[in-house]
N, CA, C and O of each residue as an XYZ file, in Angstrom:
788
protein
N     -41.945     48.049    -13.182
C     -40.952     48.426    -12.187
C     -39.625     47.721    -12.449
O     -38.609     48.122    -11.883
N     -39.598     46.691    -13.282
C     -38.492     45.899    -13.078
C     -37.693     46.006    -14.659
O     -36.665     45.511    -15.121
N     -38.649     46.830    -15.135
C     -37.698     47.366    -16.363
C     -37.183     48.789    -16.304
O     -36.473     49.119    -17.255
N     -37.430     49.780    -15.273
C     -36.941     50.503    -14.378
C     -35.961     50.499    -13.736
O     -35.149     51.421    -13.796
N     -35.785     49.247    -12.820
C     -34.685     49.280    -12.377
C     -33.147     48.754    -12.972
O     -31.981     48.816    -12.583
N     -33.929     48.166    -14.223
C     -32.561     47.545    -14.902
C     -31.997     47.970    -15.970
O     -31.144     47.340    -16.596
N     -32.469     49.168    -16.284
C     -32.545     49.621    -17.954
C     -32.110     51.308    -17.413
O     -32.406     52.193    -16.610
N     -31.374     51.018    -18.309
C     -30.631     52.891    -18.323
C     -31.929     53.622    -18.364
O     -32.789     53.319    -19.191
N     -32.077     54.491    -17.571
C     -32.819     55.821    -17.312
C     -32.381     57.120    -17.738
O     -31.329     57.383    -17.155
N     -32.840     58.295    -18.717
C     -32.672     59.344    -18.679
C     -33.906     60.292    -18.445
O     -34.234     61.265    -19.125
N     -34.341     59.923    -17.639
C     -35.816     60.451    -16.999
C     -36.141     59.975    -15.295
O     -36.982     59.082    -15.395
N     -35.998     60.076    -14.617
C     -36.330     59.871    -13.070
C     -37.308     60.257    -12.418
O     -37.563     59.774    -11.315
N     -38.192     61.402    -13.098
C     -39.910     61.621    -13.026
C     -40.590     59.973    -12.277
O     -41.045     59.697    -11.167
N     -40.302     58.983    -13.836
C     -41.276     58.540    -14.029
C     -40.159     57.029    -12.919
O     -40.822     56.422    -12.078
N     -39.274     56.800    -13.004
C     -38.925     56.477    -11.676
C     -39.372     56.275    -10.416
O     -39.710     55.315     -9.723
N     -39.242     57.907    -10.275
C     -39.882     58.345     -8.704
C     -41.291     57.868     -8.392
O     -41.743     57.319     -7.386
N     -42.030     58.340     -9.883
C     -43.894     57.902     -9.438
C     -43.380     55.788     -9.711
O     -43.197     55.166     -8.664
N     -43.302     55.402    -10.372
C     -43.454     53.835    -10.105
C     -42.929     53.535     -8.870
O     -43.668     52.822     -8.191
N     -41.475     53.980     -8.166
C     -41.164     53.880     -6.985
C     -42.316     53.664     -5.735
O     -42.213     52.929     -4.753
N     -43.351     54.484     -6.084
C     -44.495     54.521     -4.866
C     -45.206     53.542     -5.127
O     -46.042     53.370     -4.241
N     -45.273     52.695     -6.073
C     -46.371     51.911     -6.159
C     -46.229     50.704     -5.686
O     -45.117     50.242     -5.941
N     -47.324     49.602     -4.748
C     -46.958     48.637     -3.858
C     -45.764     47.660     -4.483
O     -44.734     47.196     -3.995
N     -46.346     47.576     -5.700
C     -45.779     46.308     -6.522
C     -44.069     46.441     -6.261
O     -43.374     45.439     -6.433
N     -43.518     47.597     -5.885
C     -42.053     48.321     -6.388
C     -41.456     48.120     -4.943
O     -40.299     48.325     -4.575
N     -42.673     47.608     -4.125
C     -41.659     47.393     -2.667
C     -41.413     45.923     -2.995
O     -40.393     45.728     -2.334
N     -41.683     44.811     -3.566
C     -40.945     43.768     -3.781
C     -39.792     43.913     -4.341
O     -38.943     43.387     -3.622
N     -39.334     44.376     -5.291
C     -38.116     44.353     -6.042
C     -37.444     45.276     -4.635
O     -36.305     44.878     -4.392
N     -37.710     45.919     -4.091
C     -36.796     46.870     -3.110
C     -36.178     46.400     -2.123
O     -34.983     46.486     -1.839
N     -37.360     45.687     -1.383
C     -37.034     44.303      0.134
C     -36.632     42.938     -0.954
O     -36.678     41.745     -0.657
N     -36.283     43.469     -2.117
C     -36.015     41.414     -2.641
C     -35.178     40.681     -1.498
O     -35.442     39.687     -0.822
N     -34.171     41.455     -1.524
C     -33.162     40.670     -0.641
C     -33.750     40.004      1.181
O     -33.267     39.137      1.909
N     -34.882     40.856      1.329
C     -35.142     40.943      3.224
C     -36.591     39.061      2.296
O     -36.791     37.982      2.854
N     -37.054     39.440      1.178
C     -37.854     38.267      0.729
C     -36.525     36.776      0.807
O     -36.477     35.857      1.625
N     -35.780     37.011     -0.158
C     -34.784     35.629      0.173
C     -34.372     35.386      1.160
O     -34.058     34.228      1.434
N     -34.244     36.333      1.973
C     -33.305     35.443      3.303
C     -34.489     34.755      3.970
O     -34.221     33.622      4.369
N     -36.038     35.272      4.237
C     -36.931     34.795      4.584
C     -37.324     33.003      3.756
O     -37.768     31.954      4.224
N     -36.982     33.327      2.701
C     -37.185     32.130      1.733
C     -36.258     31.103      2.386
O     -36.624     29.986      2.752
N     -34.433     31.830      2.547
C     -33.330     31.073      3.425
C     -34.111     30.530      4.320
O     -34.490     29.376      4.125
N     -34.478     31.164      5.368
C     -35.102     30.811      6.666
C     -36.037     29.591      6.279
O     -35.757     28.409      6.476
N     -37.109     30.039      5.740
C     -38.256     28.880      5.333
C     -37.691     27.570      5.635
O     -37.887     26.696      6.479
N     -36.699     27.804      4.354
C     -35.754     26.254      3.467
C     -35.444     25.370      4.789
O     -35.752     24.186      4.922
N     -34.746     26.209      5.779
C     -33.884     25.606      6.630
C     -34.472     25.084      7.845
O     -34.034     24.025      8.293
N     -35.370     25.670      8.410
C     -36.590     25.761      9.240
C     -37.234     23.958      8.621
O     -37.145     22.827      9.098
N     -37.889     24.565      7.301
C     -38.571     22.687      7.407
C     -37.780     21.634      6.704
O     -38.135     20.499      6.389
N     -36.671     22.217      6.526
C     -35.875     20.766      6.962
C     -35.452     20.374      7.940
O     -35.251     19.162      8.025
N     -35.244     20.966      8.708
C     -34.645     20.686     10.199
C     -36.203     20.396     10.569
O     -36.414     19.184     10.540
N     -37.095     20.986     10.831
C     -38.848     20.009     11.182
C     -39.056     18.895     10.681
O     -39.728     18.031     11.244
N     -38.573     18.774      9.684
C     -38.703     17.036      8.731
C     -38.011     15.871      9.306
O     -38.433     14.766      9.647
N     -36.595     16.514      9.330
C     -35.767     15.421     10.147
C     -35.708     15.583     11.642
O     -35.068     14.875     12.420
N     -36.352     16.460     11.887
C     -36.648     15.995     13.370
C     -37.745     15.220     14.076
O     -37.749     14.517     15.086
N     -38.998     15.715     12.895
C     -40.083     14.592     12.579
C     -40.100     13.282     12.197
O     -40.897     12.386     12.473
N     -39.112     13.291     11.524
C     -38.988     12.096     11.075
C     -38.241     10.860     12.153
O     -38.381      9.640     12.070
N     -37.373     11.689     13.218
C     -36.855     10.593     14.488
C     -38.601      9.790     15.282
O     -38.554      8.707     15.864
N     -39.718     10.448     15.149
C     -40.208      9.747     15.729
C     -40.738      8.339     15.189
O     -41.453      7.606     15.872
N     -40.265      8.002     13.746
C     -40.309      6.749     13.323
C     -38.544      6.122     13.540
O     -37.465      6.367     12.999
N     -38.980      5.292     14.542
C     -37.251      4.521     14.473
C     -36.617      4.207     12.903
O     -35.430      4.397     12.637
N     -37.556      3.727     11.982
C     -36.866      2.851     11.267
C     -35.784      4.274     10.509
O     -34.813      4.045      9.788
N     -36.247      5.641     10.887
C     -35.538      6.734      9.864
C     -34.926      7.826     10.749
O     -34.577      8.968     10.451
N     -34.897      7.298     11.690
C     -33.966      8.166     13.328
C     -32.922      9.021     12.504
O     -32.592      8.933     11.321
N     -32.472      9.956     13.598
C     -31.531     10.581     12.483
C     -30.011     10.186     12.651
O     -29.590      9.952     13.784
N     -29.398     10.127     11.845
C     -28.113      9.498     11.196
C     -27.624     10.562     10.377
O     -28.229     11.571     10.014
N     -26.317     10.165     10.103
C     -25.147     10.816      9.345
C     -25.772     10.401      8.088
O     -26.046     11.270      7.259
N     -26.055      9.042      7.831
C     -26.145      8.105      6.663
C     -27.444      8.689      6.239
O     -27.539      8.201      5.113
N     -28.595      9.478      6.424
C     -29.054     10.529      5.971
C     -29.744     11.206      4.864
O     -30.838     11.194      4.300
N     -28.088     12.074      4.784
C     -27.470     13.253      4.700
C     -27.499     12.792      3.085
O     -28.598     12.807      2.531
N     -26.181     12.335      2.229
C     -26.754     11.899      1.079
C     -28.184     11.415      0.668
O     -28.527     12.050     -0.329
N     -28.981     10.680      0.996
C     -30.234     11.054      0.443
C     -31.066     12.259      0.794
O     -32.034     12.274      0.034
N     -31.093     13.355      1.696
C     -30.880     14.165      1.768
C     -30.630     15.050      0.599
O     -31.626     15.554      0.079
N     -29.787     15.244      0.242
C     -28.876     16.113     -1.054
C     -29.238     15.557     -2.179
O     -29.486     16.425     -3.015
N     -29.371     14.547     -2.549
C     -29.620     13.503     -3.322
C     -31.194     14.118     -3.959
O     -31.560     14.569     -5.044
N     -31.594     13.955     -3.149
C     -33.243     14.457     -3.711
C     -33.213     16.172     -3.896
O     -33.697     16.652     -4.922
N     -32.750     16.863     -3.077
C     -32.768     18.012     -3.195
C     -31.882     18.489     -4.851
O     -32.280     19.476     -5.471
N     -31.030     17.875     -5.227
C     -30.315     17.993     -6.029
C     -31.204     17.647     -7.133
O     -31.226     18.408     -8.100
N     -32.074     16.415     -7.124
C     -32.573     15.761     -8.173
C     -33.994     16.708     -8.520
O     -34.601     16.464     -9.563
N     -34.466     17.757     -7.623
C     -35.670     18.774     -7.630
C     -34.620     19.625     -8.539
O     -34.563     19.523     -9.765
N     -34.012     20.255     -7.958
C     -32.954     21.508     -8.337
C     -32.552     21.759     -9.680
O     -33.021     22.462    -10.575
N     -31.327     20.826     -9.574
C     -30.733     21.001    -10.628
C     -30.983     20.814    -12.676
O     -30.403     21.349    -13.622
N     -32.215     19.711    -12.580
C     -32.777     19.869    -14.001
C     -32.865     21.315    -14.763
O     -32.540     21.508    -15.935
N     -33.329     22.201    -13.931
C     -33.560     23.418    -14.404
C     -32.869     24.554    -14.714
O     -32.947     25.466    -15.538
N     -31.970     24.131    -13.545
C     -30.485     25.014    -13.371
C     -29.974     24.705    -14.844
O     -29.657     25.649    -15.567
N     -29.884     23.285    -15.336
C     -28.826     22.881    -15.936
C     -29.128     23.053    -17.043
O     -28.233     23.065    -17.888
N     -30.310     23.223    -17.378
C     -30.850     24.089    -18.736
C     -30.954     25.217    -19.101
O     -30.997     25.645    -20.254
N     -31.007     25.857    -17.962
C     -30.674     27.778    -18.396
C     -29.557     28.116    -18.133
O     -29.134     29.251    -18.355
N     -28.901     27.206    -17.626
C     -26.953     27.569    -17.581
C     -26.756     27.130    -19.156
O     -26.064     27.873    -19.852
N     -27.277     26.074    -19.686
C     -27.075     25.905    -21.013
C     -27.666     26.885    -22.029
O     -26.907     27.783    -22.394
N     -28.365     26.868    -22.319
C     -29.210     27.829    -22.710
C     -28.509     28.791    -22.949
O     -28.158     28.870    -24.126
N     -28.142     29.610    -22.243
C     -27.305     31.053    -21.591
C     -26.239     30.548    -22.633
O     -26.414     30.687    -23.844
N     -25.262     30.029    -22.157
C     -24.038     29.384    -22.918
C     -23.553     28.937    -24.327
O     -22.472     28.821    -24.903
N     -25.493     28.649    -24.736
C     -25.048     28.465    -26.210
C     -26.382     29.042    -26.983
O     -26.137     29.677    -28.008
N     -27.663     28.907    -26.638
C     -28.396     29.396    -27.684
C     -28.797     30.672    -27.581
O     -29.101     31.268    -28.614
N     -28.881     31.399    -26.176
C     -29.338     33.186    -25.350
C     -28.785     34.202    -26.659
O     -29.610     34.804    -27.346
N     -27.480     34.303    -26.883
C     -27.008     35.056    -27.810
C     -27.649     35.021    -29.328
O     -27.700     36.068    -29.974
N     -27.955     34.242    -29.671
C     -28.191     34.241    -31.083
C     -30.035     34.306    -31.216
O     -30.642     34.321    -32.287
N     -30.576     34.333    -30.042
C     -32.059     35.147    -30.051
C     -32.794     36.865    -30.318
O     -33.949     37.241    -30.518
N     -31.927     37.338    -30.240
C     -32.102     38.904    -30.645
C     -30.638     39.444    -30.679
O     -29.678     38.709    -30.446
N     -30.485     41.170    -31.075
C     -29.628     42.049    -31.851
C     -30.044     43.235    -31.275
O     -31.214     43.618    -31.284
N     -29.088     43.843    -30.759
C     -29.808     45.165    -30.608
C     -28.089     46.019    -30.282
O     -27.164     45.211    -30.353
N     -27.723     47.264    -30.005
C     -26.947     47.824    -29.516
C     -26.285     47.699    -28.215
O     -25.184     48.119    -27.859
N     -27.380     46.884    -27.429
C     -26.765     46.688    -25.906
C     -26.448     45.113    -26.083
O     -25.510     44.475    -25.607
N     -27.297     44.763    -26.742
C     -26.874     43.092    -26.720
C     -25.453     42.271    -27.150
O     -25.122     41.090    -27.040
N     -24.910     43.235    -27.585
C     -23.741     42.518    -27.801
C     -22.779     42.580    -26.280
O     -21.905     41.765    -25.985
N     -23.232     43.827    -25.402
C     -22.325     44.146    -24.487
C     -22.748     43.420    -23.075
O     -22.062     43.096    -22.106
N     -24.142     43.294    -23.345
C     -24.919     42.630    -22.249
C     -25.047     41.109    -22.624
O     -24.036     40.515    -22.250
N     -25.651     40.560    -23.033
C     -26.196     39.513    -23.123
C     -25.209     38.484    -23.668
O     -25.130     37.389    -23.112
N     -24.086     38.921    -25.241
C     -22.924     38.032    -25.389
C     -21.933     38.075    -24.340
O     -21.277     37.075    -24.050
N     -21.797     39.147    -23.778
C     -20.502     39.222    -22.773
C     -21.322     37.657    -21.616
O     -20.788     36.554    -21.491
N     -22.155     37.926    -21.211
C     -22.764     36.568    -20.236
C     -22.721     35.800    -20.632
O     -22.001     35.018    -20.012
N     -23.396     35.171    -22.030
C     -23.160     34.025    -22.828
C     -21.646     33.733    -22.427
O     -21.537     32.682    -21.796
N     -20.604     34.330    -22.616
C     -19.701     34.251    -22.279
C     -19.148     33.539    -21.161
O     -18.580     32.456    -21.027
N     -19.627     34.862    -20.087
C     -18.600     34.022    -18.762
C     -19.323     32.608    -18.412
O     -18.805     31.750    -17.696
N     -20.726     32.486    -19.087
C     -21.632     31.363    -18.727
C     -20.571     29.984    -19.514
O     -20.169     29.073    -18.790
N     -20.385     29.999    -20.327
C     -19.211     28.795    -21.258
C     -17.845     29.217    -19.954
O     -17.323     28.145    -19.648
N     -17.513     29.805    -19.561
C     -16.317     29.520    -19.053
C     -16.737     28.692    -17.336
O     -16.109     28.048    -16.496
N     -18.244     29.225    -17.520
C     -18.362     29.437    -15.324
C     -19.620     28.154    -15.218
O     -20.179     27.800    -14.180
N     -19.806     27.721    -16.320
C     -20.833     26.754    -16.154
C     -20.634     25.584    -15.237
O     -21.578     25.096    -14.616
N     -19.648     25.225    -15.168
C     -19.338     23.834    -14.448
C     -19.736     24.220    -12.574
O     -20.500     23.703    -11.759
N     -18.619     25.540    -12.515
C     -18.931     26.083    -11.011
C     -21.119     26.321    -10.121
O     -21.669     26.525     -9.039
N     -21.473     26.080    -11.645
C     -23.252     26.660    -11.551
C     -23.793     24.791    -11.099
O     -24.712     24.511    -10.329
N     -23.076     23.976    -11.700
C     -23.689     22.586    -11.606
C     -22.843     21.897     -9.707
O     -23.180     21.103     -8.828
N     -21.905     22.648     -9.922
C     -21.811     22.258     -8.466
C     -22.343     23.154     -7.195
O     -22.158     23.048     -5.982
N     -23.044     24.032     -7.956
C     -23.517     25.089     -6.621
C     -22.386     26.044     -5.991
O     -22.446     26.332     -4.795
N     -21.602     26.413     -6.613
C     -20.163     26.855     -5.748
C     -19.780     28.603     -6.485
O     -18.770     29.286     -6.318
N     -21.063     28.909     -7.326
C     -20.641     29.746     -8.429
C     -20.708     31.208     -7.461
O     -20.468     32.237     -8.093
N     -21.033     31.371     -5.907
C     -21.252     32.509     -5.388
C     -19.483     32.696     -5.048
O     -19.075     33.846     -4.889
N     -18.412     31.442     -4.942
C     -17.556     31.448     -4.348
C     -16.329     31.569     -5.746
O     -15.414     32.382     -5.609
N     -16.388     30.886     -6.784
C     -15.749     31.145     -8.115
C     -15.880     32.260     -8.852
O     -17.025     32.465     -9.255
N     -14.793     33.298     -9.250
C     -15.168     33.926    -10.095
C     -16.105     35.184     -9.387
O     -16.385     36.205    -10.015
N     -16.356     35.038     -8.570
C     -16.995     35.929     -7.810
C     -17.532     37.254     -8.398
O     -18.655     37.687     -8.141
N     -16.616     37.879     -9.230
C     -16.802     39.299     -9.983
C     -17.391     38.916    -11.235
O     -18.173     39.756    -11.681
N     -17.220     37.795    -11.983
C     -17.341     36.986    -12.986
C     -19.050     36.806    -13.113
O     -19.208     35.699    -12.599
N     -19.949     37.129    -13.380
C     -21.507     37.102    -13.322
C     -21.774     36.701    -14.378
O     -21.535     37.437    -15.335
N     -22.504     35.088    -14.656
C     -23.257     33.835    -15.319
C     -24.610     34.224    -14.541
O     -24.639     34.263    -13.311
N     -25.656     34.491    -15.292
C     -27.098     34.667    -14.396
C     -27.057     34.869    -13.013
O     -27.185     34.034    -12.118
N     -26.894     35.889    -12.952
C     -26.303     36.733    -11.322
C     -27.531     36.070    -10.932
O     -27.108     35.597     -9.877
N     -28.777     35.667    -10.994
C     -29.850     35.680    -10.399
C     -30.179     34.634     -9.889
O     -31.132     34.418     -9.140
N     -29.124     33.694    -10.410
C     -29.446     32.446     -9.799
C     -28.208     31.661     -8.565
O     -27.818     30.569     -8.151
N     -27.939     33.623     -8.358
C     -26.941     32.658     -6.652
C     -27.775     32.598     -5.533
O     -27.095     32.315     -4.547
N     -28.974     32.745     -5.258
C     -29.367     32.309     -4.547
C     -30.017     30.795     -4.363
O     -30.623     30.271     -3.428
N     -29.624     30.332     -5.661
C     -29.458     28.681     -5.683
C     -28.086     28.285     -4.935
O     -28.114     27.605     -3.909
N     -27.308     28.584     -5.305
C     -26.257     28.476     -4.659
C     -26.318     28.195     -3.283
O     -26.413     27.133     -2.670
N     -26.225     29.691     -2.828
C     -26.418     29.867     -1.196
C     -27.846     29.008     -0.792
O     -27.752     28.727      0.403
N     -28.888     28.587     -1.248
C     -29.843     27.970     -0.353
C     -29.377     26.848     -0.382
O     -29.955     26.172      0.469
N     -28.354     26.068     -1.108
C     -28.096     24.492     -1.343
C     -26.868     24.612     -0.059
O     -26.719     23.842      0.891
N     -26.081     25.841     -0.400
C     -25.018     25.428      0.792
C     -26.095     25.559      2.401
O     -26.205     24.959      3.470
N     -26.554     26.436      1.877
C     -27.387     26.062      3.761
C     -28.270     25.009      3.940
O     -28.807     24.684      4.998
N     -28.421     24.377      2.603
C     -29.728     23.160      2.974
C     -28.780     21.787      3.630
O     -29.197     20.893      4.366
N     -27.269     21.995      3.037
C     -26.037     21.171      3.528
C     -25.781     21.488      5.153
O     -25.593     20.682      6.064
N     -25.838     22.839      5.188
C     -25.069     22.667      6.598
C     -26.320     22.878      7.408
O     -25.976     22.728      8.580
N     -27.325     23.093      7.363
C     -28.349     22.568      8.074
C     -28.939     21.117      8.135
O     -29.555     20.614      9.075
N     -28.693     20.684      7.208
C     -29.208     19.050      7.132
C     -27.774     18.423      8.024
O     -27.901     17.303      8.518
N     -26.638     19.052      8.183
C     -25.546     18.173      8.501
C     -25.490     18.741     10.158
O     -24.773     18.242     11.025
N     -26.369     19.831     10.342
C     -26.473     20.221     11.652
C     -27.064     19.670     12.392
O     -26.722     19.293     13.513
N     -28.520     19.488     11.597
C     -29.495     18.791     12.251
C     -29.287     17.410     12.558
O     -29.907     16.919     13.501
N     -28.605     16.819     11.976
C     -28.587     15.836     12.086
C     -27.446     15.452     13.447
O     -27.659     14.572     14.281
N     -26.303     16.293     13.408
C     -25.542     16.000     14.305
C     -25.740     16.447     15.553
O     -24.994     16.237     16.510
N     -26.868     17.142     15.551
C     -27.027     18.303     17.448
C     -28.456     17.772     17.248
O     -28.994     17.797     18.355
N     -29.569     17.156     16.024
C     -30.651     16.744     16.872
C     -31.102     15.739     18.018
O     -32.192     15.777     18.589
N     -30.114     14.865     18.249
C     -30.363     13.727     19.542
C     -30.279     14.481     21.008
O     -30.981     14.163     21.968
N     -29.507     15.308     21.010
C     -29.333     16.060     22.249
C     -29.713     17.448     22.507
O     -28.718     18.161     22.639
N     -30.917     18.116     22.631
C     -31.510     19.075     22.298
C     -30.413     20.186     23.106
O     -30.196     21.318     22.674
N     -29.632     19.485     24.644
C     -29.243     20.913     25.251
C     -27.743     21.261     24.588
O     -26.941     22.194     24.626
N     -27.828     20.260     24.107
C     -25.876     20.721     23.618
C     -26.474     21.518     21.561
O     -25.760     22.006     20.685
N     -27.536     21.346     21.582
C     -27.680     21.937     20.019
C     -28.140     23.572     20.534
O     -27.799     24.545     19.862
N     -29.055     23.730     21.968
C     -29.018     25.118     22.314
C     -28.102     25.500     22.577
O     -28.209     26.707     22.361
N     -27.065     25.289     22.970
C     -25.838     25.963     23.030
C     -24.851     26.011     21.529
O     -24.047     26.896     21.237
N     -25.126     25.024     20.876
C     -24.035     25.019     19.807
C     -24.911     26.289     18.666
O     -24.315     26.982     17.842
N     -26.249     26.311     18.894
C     -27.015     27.246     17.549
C     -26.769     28.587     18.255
O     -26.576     29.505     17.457
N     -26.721     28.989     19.774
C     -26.907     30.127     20.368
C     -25.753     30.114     19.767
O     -26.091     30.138     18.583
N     -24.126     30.082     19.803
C     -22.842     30.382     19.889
C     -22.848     30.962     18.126
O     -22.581     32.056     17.630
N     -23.236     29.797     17.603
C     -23.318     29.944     16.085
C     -24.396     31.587     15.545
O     -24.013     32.293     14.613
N     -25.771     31.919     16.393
C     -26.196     33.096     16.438
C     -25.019     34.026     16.482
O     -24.319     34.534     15.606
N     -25.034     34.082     17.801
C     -23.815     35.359     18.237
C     -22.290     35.233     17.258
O     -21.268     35.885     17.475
N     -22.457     34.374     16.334
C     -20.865     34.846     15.288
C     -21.460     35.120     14.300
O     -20.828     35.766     13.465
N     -22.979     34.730     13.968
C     -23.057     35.132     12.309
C     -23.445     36.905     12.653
O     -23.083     37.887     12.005
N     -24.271     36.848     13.861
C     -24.360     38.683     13.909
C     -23.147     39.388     14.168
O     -23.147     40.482     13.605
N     -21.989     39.117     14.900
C     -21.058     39.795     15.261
C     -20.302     39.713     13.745
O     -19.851     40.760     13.281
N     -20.199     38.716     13.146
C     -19.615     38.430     11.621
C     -20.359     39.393     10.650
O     -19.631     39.964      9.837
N     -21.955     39.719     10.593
C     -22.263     40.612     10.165
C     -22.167     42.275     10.267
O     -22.279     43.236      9.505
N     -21.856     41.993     11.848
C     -21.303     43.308     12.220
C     -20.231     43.954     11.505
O     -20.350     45.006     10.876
N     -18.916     43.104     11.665
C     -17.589     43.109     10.852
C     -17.801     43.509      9.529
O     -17.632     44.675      9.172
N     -18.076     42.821      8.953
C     -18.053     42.520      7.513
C     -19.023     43.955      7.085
O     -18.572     44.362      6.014
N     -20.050     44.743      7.496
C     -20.882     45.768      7.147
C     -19.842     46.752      7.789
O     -19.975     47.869      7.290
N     -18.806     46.697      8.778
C     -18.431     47.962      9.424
C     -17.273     47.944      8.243
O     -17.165     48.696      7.274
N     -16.705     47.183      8.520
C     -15.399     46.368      7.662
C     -15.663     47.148      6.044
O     -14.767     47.916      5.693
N     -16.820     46.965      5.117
C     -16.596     47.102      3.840
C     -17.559     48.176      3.768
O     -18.050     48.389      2.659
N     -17.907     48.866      4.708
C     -18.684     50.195      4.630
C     -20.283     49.783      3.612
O     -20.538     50.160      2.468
N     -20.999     49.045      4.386
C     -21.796     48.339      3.115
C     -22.980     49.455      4.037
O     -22.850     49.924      5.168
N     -24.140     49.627      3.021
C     -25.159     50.406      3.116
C     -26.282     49.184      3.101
O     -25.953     48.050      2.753
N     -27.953     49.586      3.602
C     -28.636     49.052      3.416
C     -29.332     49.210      1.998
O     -28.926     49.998      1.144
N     -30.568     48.261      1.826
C     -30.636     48.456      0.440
C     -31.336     49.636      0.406
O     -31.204     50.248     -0.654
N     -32.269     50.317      1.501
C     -32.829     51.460      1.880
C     -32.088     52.845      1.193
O     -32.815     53.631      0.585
N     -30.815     53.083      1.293
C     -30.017     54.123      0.934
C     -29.048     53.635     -0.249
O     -27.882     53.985     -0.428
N     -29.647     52.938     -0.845
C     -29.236     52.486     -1.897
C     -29.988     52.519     -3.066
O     -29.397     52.872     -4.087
N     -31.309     52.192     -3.144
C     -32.098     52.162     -4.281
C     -33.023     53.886     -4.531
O     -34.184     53.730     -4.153
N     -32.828     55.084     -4.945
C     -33.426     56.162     -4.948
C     -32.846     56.464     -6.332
O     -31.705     56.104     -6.623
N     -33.422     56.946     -6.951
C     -33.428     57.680     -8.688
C     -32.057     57.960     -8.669
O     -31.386     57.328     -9.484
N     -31.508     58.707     -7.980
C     -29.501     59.396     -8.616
C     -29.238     58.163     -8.655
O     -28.115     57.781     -8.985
C-alpha cells in the first residue's frame, strides 16, 4: 500500500482493490494516528510531573523544565542526527535510477542546506516549502508541544482552578483557530483527498 501511494501510478484498478484492504486504513487516518500519538506525548507528561509533586523533594518548578528537555532531547535527537546526516551526504550515492536524480539528490540537497533547522527542531517553521525528510516533522511538532506542555504544566499545575480555566480558554482558540485556518485556506479532509484521480 505504501508503494501505491507514493509511486506514480498508471493503473488505478489495482489502487482501488489495495485501497480496501485493512492494512491501507493506516496510511489513510496516518495523520488522525499522530495527533493521537501528540495527545499520548502530552497527556503523560503532564501525569509524570504532576505525579511527581507528590514527592516534595521534585515538586514542580520552573527549574524543571531544562532537565525536562534535556532528557527528551538526549532520547531524540541521536537518531535524528544520523539520518539528517545520512540524507545529506551518503543517501545519494546508494542507487541510480531515472527518478533518483530528481527525487532523492534534489533532498540530499535541501537536507545540506536545512540540516541545522532539523537539530533544533524548528524545521516545520524554516523553509517550510523546502522538504529535508518531510517525515520527520512530526519530530518537530511533538518536541514543540512536549515544551509547551512541560512549561504549562508546570506553571498552572499548583493551582488546579486557574489551569481549568487557562486549558478551557486555550481549547476554545485552538478549535476556533482551526476553524479559521480550514475555512481561511479551503483545506479538505484527508477523506476527500486520498481516492485514485
Amino acid at each position: 500500500m505504501i508503494i501505491h501511494v507514493v509511486t506514480f501510478k498508471n493503473c488505478n484498478f489495482i489502487y482501488e482493490q489495495t485501497s480496501r484492504h485493512p492494512f491501507s486504513k493506516l496510511i489513510y487516518n496516518g495523520p488522525v494516528i499522530v495527533q493521537a500519538f501528540f495527545m499520548l506525548s502530552s497527556f503523560l507528561l503532564a501525569y509524570n510531573l504532576i505525579d511527581s509533586e507528590k514527592d516534595p523533594k521534585k515538586g514542580l518548578s520552573l527549574r524543571s523544565l531544562p532537565r525536562l528537555l534535556l532528557n527528551r532531547i538526549a532520547r531524540i535527537t541521536p537518531l535524528n542526527v544520523f539520518m539528517i546526516g545520512f540524507t545529506a551526504t551518503w543517501w545519494r550515492h546508494m542507487s541510480d535510477g531515472p527518478l533518483w536524480k530528481p527525487l532523492v539528490e534534489a533532498e540530499c540537497a535541501r537536507c545540506r542546506d536545512k540540516w541545522w533547522a532539523h537539530f533544533l527542531y524548528i524545521n516545520n517553521f524554516i523553509e517550510k516549502d523546502e522538504k529535508c525528510l518531510i517525515q520527520t516533522w512530526f519530530l518537530a511538532v511533538d518536541m514543540q508541544l512536549y515544551v509547551f506542555t512541560g512549561f504549562l504544566t508546570l506553571i498552572l499545575g499548583r493551582s488546579p482552578r486557574r489551569a481549568i480555566k487557562v486549558l478551557s480558554f486555550l481549547l476554545v482558540c485552538a478549535i476556533v483557530a482551526n476553524f479559521i485556518i480550514a475555512y481561511y485556506w479551503n483545506l479538505k479532509a484527508m477523506l476527500f483527498l486520498t481516492y485514485p484521480k
